[in-house]
C-alpha positions in Angstrom: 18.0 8.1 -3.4 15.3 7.9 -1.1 15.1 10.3 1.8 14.4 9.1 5.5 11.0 10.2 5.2 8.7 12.9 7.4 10.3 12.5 10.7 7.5 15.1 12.1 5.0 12.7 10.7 4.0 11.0 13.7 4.0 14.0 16.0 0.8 15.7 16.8 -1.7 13.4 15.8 -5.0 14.7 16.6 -7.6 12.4 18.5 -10.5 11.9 16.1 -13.7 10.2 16.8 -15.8 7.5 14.7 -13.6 7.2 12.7 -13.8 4.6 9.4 -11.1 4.0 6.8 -11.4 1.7 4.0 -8.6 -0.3 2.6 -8.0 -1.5 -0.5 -4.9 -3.6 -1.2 -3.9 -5.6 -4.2 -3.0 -9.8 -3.8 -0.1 -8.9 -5.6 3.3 -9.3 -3.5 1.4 -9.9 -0.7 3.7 -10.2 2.4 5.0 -7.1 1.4 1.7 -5.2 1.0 0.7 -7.2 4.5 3.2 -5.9 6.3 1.9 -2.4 5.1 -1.4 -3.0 6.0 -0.4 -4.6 9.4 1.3 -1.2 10.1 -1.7 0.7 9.1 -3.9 -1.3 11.8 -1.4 -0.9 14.2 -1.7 2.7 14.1 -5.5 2.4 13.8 -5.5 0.6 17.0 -3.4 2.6 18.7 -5.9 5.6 18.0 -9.6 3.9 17.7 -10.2 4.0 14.4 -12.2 1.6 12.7 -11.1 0.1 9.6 -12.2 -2.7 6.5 -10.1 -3.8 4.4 -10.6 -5.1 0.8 -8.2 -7.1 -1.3 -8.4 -6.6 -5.3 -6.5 -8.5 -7.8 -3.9 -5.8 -9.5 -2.7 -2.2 -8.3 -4.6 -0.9 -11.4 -7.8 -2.3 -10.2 -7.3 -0.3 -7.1 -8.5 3.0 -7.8 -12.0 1.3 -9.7 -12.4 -0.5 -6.4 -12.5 2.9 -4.3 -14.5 4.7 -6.8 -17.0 1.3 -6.4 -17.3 1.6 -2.4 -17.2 5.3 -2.0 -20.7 4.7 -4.9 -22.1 2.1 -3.7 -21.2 1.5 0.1 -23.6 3.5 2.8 -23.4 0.5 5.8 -21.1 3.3 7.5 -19.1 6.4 6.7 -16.3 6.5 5.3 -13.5 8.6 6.5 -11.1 7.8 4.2 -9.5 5.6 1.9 -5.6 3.9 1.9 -4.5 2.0 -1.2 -1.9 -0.6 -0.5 0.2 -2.1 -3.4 4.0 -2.7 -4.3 5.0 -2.8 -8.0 8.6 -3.7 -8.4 9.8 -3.0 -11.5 10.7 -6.0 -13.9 12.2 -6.0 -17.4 9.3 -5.0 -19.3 7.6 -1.3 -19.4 5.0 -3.0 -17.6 6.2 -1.4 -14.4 5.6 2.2 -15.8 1.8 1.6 -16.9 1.1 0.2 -13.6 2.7 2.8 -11.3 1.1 5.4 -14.1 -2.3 3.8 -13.7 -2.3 3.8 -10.1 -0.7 7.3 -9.4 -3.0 8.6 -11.8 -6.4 7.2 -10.7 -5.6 7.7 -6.6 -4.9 11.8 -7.9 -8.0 11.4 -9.7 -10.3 9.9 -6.8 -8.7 12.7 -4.6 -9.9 15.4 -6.7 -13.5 13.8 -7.6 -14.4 11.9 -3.6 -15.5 13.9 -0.7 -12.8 11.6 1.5 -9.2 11.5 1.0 -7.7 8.8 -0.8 -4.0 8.3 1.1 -1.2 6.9 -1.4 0.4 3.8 0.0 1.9 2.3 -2.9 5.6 1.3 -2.9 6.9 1.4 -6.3 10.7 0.4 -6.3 13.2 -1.1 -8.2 13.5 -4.1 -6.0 12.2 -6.3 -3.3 14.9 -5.2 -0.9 14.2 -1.1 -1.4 10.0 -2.6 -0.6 11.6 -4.3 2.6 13.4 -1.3 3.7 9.6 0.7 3.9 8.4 -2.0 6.1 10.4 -1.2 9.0 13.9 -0.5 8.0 16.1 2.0 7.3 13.4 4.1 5.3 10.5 3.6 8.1 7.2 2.1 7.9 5.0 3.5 5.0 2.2 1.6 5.9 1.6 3.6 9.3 2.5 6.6 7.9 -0.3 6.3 5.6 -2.4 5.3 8.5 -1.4 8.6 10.4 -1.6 10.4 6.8 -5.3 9.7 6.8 -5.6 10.2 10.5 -4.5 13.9 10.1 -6.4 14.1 6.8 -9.8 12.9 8.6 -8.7 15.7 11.0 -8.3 18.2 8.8 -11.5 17.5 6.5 -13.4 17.4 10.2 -11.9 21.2 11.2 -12.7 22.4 7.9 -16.1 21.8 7.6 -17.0 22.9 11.2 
């Protein structure tokens, strides 16, 4: 069972400055990973930071996608990265390759990108246990990501001062 979640997430979030996340979501049960995303820029709003977001076909394809930008993009810096998806599991092993894939390549682009990349990938048995992270009983996943990479951008930002 799934706990309530950090309930000391949301306190102390540190003001940052120029701030610029990227976001990378999958089209794949999309008004679930909206709703994350829609919390994310909430929060974002809330606390000036700017943010782009980029849709990709498939959770796997999301961690190729942030590895792609954090190459190849130099219009601004990046802060950070948040990967929205939600893989509900079916009644094939699909489910496990793709929440494999996914956890695997976001650990991987954590411990190979200068930036953080925050995990904001539901993976649950069903649609309603997705709906309950969107603003029910188990919070809203999408801006705790958003203050995730808030107080990670932080962090980074005291470190190398």
């Amino acid at each position: 069972m799934a706990t309530q979640g950090n309930t000391l997430l949301n306190e102390g979030i540190p003001a940052i400055e120029d701030a610029f996340v990227v976001i990378v979501k999958t089209e794949w049960n999309a008004h679930i990973v909206d709703a994350l995303e829609n919390g994310a820029v909430k929060v974002f709003n809330e606390h000036g930071v700017k943010y782009l977001t980029i849709t990709v076909p498939g959770a796997f394809e999301i961690p190729f996608m942030i590895r792609s930008i954090a190459t190849h993009y130099t219009e601004n810096k990046i802060d950070a990265f948040i990967a929205f998806a939600t893989v509900i599991q079916g009644d094939t092993p699909h489910f496990d390759y793709v929440c494999q894939g996914i956890t695997n390549g976001i650990s991987q682009l954590n411990l190979e990108l200068d930036v953080p990349t925050i995990f904001g990938v539901l993976t649950v048995l069903t649609e309603e246990q997705a709906i309950e992270r969107i603003g029910g009983k188990h919070g809203h996943k999408g801006e705790e990501a958003a203050v995730t990479a808030i107080k990670m951008i932080h962090l980074k930002k005291v470190l190398s001062t």
